[in-house]
C-alpha positions, 0 to 999 in steps of 0.5 A, a space after each residue: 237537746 240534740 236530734 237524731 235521725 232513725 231508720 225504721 222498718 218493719 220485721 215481716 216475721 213480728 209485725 214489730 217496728 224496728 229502728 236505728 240511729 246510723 252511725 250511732 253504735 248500740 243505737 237499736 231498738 223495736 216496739 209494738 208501736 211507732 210511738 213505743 219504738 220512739 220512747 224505746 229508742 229514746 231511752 237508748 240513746 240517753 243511756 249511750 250519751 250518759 258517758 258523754 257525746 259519742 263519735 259518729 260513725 257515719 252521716 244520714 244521708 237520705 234513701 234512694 230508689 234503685 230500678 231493676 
């Protein structure tokens, strides 16, 4: 079993959760709920390894602040 890392925002327009796996092409998803954004996610990333582990295309690093 691998982990993946998902970067979560929420849409201003829909209230929904919105999520994806960096570097993990078609790794996209949303949900009502965090916990129905993670199943969703979920069950893409299963549906993108069934052809075999795809190349990343990048690596998470983490976030930062920028001041202005």
């Amino acid at each position: 079993m691998r982990a993946y890392t998902a970067v979560v925002e929420r849409c201003p327009d829909t209230g929904l959760y919105v999520g994806y796996v960096p570097g993990l092409a078609g790794a996209h998803s949303q949900g009502a709920t965090l916990d129905e954004l993670n199943a969703n996610l979920t069950e893409v990333v299963a549906l993108i390894l069934e052809d075999g582990e795809p190349a990343i295309e990048g690596e998470f690093i983490g976030t930062q602040t920028v001041r202005v």
